[in-house]
C-alpha positions in Angstrom: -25.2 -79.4 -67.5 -28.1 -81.6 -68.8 -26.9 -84.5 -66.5 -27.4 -82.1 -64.2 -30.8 -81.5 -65.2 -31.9 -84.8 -65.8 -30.9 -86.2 -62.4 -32.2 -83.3 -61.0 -35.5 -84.2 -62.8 -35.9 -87.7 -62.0 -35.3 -86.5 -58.2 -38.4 -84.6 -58.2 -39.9 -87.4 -60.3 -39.0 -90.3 -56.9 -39.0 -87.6 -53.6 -42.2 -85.0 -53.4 -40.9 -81.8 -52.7 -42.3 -81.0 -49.6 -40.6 -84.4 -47.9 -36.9 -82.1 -48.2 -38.9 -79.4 -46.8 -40.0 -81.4 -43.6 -36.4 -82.4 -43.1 -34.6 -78.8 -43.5 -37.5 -77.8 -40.9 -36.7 -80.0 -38.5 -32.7 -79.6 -38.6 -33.3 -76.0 -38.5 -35.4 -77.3 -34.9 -33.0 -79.3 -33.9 -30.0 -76.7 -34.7 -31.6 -74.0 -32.8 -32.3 -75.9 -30.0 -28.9 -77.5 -29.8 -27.7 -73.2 -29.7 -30.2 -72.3 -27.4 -30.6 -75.4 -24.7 -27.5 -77.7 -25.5 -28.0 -79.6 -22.4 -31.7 -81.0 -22.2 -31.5 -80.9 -26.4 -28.7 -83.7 -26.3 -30.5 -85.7 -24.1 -33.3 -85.8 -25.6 -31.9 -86.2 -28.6 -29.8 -89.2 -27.1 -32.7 -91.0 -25.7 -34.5 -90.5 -29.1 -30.9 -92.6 -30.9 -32.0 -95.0 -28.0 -35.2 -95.5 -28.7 -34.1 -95.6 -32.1 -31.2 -98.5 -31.8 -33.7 -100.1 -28.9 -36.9 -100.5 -32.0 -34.0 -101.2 -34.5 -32.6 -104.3 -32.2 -36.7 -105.8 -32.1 -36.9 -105.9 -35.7 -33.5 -107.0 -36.1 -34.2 -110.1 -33.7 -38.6 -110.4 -35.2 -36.4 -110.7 -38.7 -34.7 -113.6 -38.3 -37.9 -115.8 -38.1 -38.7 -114.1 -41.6 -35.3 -114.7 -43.0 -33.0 -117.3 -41.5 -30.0 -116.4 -43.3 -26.8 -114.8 -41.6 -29.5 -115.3 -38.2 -26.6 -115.2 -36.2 -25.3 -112.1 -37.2 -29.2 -110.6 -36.8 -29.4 -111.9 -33.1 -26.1 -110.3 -32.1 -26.8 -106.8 -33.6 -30.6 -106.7 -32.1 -29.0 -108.2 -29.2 -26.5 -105.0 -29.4 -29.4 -102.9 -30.8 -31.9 -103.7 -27.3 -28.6 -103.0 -25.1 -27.7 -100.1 -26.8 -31.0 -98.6 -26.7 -32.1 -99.5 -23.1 -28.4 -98.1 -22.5 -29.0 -94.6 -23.4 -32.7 -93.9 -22.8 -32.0 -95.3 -18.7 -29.1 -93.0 -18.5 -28.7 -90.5 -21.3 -26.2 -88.6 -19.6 -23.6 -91.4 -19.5 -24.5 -92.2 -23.1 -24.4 -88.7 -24.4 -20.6 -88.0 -23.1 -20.0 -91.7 -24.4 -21.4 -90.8 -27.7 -19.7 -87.8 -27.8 -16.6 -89.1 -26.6 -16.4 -91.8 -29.2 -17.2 -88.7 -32.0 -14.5 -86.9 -30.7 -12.2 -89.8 -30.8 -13.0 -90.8 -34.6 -12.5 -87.2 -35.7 -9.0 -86.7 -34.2 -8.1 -90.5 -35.4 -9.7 -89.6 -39.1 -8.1 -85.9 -39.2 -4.4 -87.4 -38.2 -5.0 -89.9 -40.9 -5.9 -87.7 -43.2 -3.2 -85.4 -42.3 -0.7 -88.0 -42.9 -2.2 -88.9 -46.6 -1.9 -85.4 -47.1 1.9 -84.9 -46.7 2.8 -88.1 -48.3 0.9 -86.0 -51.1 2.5 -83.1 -51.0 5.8 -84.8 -50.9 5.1 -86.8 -54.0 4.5 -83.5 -56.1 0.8 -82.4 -55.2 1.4 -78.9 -54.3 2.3 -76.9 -50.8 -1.1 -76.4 -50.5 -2.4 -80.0 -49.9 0.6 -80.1 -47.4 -0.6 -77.6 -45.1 -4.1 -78.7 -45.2 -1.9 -82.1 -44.2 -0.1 -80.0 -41.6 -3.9 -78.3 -40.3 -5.3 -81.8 -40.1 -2.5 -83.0 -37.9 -2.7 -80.3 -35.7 -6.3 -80.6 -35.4 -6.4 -84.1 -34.9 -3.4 -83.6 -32.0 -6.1 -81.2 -30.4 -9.1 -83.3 -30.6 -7.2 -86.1 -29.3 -5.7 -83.9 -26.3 -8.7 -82.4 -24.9 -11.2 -84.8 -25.5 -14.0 -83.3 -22.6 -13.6 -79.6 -24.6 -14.6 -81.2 -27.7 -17.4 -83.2 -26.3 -18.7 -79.7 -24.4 -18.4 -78.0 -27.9 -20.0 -81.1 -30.1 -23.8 -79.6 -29.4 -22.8 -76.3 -30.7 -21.1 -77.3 -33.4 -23.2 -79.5 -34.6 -26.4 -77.5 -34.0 -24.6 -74.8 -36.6 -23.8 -77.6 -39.2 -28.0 -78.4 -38.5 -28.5 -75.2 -39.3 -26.9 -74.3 -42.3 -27.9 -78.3 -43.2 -31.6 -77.1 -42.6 -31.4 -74.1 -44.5 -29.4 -76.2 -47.5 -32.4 -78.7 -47.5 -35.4 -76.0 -47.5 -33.5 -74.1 -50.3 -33.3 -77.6 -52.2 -37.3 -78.7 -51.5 -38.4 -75.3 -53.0 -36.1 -75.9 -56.2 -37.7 -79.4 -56.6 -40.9 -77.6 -55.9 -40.4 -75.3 -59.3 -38.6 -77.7 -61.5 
């Protein structure tokens, strides 16, 4: 409990407080607008992780005159960056359903993976229980996999309640670094 306390300590001691608070405000923002307008808020929210990777890809490239090491690897990811960027601000509804598309994908790959380590588990003596959170993983990741255009139509919502509860999370934690 006093690690605990200590980390917790020098936390307030590196972040102000009111820096968490800013961020649980906005993901509360961004979480209700994903609920209420899941359209236009994904757009906009796609052409802002445009303008984003489009900024990143300029410094990436302005860097390599500052540091010459590993410059090729620096010219290819602003390279990537610029294209990336200019990608999804010009047409954020291509790159939103490719975004989401490529989420979707990694989650059904990850939860069949994990699925898998989890009934090796359970076969080697970890318990029934990890083997049907293996068996719920597999079945998940067989869904995700299968209808890939229902889980990018339910991404927004999804991820505008994680946003949420994120948000809330966040302000909760800026007002205990605020009294400690």
């Amino acid at each position: 409990m006093a690690t605990a306390a200590s980390a917790f300590s020098e936390q307030k001691r590196a972040m102000p407080w009111w820096i968490p608070l800013i961020e649980g405000i906005a993901l509360l923002i961004v979480g209700v607008l994903l609920l209420t307008s899941p359209i236009e808020t994904t757009l906009r929210l796609t052409r802002i992780l445009g303008l984003f990777w489009f900024v990143g890809g300029i410094f990436e490239i302005v860097s390599i005159f500052i540091d010459r090491s590993a410059w090729g690897w620096k010219l290819i990811g602003g390279l990537i960056g610029l294209w990336a960027g200019y990608y999804l601000i010009m047409t954020p509804v291509a790159g939103a359903l490719i975004l989401g598309f490529t989420v979707i994908v990694f989650l059904g790959i990850q939860a069949l993976l994990m699925g898998i380590v989890h009934l090796v588990q359970a076969l080697r003596g970890a318990g029934w229980g990890i083997g049907l959170l293996g068996i719920i993983n597999l079945i998940f990741g067989v869904i995700l996999l299968s209808n890939t255009l229902i889980g990018i139509a339910s991404l927004p919502l999804i991820i505008g309640i994680f946003a949420i509860i994120g948000g809330i999370g966040t302000i909760f934690m800026a007002f205990r670094l605020r009294s400690a």
